[in-house]
C-alpha positions as CSV (number, residue, x, y, z in Angstrom):
1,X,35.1,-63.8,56.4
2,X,31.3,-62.6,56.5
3,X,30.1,-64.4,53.3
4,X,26.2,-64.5,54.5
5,X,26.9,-60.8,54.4
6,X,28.1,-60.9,50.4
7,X,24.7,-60.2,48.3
8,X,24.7,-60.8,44.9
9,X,24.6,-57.2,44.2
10,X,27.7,-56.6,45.5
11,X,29.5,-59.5,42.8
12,X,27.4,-58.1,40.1
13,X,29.1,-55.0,40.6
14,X,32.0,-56.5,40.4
15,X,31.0,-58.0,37.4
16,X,30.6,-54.8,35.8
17,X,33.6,-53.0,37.4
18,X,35.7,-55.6,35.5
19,X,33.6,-56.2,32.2
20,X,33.9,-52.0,31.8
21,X,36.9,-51.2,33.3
22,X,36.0,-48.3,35.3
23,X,33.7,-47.4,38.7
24,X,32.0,-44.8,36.7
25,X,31.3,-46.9,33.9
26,X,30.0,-50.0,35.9
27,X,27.7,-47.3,38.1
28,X,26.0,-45.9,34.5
29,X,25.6,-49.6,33.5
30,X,23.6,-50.3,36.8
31,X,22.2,-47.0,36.9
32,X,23.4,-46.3,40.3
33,X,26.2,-43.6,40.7
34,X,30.3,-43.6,41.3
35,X,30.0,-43.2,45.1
36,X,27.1,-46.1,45.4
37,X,29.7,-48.5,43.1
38,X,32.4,-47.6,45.4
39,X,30.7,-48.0,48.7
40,X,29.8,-52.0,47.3
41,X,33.0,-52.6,47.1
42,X,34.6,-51.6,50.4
43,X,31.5,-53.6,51.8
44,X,32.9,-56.5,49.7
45,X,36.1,-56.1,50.7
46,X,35.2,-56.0,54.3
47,X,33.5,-58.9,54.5
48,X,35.6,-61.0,52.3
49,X,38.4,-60.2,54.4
50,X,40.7,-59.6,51.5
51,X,41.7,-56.6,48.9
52,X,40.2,-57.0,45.5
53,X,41.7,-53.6,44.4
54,X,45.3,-52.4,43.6
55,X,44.9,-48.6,43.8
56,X,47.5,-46.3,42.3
57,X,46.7,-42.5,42.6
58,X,43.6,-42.2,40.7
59,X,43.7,-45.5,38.8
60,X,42.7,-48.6,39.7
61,X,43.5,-52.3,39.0
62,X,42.3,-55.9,40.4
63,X,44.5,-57.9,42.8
64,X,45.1,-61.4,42.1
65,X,42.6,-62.1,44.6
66,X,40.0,-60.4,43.0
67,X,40.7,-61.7,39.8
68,X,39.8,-64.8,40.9
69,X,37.0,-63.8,42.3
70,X,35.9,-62.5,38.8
71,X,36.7,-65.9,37.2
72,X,35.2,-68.2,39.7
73,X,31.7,-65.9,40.1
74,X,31.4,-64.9,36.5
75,X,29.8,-68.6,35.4
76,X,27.9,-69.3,38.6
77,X,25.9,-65.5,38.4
78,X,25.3,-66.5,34.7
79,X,23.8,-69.8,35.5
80,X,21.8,-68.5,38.7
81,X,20.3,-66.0,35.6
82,X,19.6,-68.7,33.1
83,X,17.6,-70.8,35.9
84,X,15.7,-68.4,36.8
85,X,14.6,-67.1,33.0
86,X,14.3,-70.8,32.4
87,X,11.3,-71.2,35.4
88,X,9.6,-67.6,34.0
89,X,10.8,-67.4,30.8
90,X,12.0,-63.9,29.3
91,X,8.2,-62.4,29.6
92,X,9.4,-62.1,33.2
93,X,13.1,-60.9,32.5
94,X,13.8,-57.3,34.0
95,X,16.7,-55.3,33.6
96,X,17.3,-51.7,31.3
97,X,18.9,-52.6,27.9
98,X,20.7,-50.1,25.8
99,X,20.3,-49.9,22.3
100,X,22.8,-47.9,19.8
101,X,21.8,-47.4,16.3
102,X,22.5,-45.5,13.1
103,X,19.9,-43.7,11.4
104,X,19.8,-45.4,8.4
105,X,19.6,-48.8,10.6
106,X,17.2,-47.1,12.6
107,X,14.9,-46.4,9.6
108,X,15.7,-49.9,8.0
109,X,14.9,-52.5,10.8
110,X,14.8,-51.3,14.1
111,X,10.7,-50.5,14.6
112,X,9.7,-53.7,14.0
113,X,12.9,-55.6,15.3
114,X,12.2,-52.9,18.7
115,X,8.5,-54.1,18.6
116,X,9.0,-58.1,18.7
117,X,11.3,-57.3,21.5
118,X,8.7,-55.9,24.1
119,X,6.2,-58.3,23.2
120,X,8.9,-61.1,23.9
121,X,10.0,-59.5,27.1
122,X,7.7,-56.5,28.2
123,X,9.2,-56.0,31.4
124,X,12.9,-55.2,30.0
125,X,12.8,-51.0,29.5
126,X,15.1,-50.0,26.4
127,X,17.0,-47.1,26.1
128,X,17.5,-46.0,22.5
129,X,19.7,-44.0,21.1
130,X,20.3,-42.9,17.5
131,X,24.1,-41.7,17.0
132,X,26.8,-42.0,13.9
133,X,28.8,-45.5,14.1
134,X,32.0,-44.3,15.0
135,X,30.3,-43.2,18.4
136,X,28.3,-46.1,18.7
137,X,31.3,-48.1,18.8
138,X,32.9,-46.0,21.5
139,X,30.2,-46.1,23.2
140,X,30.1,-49.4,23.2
141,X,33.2,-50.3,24.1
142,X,32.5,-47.9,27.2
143,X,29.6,-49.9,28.5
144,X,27.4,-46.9,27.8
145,X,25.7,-48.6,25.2
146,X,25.0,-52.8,25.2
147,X,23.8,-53.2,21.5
148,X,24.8,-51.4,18.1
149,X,23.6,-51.5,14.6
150,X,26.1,-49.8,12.7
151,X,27.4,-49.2,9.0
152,X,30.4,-51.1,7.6
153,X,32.8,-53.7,8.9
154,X,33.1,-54.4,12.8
155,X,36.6,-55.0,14.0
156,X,37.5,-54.9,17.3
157,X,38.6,-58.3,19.8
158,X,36.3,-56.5,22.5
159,X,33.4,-57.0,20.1
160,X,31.3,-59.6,18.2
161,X,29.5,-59.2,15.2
162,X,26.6,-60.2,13.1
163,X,25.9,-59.3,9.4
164,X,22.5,-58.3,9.3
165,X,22.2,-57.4,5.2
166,X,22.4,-54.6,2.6
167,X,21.3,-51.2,2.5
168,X,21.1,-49.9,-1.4
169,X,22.1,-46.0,-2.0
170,X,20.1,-44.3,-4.9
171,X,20.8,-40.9,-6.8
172,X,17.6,-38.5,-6.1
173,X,16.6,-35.3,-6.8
174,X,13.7,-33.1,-7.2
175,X,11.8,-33.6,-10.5
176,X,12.3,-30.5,-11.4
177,X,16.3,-30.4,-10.3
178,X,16.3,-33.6,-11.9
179,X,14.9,-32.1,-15.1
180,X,17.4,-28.8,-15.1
181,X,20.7,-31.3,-14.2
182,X,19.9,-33.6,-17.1
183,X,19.7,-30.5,-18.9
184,X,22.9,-29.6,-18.0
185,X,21.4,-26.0,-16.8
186,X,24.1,-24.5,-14.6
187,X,25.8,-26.2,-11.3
188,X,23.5,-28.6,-9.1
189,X,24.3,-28.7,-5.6
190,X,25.1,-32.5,-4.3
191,X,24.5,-33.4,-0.7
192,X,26.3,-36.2,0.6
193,X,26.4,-37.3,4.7
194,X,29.4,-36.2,6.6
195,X,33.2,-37.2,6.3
196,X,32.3,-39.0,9.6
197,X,30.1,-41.6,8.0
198,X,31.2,-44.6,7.2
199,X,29.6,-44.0,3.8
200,X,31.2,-40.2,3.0
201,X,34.2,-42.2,1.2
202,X,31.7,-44.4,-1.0
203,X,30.0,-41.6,-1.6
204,X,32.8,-39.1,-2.6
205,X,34.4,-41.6,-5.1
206,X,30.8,-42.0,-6.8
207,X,30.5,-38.2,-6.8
208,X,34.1,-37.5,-8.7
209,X,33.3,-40.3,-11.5
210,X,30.4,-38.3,-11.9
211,X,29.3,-35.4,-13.8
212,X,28.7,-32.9,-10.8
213,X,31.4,-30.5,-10.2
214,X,33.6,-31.0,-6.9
215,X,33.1,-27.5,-5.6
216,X,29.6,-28.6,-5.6
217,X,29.9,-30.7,-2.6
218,X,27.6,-29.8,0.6
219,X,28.1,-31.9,3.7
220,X,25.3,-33.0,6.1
221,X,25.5,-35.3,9.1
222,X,21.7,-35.9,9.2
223,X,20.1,-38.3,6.1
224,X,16.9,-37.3,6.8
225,X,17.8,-33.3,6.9
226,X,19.5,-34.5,3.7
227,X,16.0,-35.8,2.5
228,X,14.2,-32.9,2.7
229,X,16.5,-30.2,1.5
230,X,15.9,-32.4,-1.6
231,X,12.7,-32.4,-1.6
232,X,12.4,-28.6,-1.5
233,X,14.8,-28.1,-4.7
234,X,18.1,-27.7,-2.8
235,X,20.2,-30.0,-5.5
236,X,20.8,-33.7,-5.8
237,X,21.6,-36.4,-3.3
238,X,23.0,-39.5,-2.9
239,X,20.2,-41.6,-0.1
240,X,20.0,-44.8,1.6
241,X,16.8,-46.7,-0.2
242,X,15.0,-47.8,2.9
243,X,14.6,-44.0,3.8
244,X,13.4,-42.7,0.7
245,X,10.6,-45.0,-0.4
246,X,7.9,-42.9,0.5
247,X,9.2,-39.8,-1.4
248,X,10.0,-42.2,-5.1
249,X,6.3,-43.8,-4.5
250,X,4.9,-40.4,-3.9
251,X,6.7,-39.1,-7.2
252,X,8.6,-35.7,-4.8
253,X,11.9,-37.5,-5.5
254,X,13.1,-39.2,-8.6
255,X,16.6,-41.2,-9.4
256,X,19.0,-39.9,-12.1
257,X,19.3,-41.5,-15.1
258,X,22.8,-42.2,-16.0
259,X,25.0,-41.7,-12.7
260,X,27.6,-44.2,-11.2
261,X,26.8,-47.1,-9.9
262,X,26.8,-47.1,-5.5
263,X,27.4,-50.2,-3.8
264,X,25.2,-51.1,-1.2
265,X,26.1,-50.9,2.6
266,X,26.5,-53.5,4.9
267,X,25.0,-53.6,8.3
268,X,25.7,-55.3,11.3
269,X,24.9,-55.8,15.3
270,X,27.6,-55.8,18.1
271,X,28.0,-56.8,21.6
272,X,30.6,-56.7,24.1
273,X,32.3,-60.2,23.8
274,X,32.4,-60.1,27.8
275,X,28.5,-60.0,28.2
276,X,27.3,-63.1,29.1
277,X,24.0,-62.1,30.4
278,X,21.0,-64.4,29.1
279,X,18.8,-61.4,28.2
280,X,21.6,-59.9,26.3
281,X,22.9,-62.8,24.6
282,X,18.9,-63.6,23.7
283,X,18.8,-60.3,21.8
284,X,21.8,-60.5,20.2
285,X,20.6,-63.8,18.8
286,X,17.5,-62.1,18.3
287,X,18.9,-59.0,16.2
288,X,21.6,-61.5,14.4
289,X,18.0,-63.2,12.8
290,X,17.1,-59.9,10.9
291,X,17.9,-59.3,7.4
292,X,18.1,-55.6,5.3
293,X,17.0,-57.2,2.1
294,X,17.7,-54.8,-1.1
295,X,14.4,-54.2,-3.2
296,X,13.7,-57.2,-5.8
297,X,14.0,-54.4,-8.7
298,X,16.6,-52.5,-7.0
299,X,19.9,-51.1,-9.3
300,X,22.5,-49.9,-8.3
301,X,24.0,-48.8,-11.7
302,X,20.9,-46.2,-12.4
């Protein structure tokens, strides 16, 4: 056994390979490539002396031996990294961190939230991306992504999960489509986000106890597309509050009177329950402090 030969690269690889499952999967997370991740661990092999991998055609699957190699190096990497945070703190704390998020928790919280964060630890570089829930969570469980802030319940063992608070949905239109639907002047196009969404079902129920005729129903996967074909006339719509203040304040968008009542949504952040790394753990903690507060005045039942 070589084991002045082992760098900690090489068990941080492992790490990964575990924690994700895959080569290709570890290599994205450490932003090196398949062939790199693979190389790392014949070198560890090597110079352990001892096969850490059971391979089987085109799968592969730890040995005993590198199982425990997983359990007994997990804690130890994790402690090296909290030492050395704890001597330069987390304005010193390097690393790329990926950050999942759906738009309407993009436009709610994450600015500010994103802001705090590179003040508190300027030399971590973020990777945003803004995607529907259903592939956030995919992503990750993957390792593609490390943090979500998605719609609706979380439920999955892989995961953990914080509440992070209420987004309200409000009944808009035009003033002037506002104006001709209250008239009952012919039929008003409604817009609701995507059967996708974790909010289409809310928002389909809320449409058939209203007025507005089922045929009616136009489908977009993009609230802010959404938004605007309001705002130029194109029918009635049913929009997260947070993303819509501008247009009420600035009187291009006005609710309906009369219309059923939306529940708000709930938000919340995720993580992989098998990442253990300081930084990560910090920003979860961080993200779990925020809080989508509805509007003191808002109502749902307008």
């Amino acid at each position: 056994m070589s084991i002045n030969r082992v760098s900690l690269y090489h068990l941080e690889t492992l790490l990964w390979i575990d924690r994700l499952g895959t080569f290709s999967a570890a290599a994205e997370r450490l932003n090196t490539t398949q062939p790199a991740v693979s190389a790392r661990m014949r070198e560890l092999e090597q110079r352990l002396g001892t096969t850490l991998f059971r391979r089987d055609g085109r799968t592969m699957s730890l040995t005993p031996a590198g199982r425990k190699l997983v359990r007994d190096c997990d804690p130890l990497l994790r402690d090296m990294q909290r030492a050395l945070l704890g001597s330069s703190g987390f304005r010193e704390a390097l690393g790329v961190v990926r950050i999942g998020a759906g738009e309407i928790a993009a436009a709610s919280c994450l600015p500010p939230f994103i802001a705090a964060l590179k003040a508190e630890m300027p030399n971590v570089a973020l990777e945003i991306e803004i995607d529907l829930t259903a592939n956030l969570i995919q992503q990750l469980l993957t390792g593609r992504t490390d943090m979500a802030f998605a719609a609706g319940p979380i439920a999955h063992p892989a995961l953990r999960s914080r509440p992070i608070g209420m987004v309200g949905l409000v009944w808009l239109a035009s003033p002037a489509v506002a104006a001709a639907f209250g008239r009952g002047d012919g039929q008003v196009p409604v817009w609701s986000l995507a059967s996708h969404s974790p909010i289409h079902g809310r928002m389909r129920d809320a449409i058939a106890a209203s007025r507005i005729a089922e045929k009616s129903l136009n489908l977009c996967n993009n609230a802010r597309m959404m938004i605007d074909i309001a705002r130029a006339g194109g029918g009635v719509g049913i929009f997260p509050e947070p993303m819509v203040r501008a247009e009420l304040a600035s009187g291009e968008l006005v609710e309906l009177a009369g219309m059923p009542a939306l529940a708000p949504v709930a938000f919340h952040v995720a993580m992989r329950v098998s990442d253990t790394e300081p930084v990560l753990a910090r920003i979860f903690d961080q993200a779990a402090m925020l809080s989508l507060a509805l509007p003191a005045d808002f109502d749902a039942g307008q």
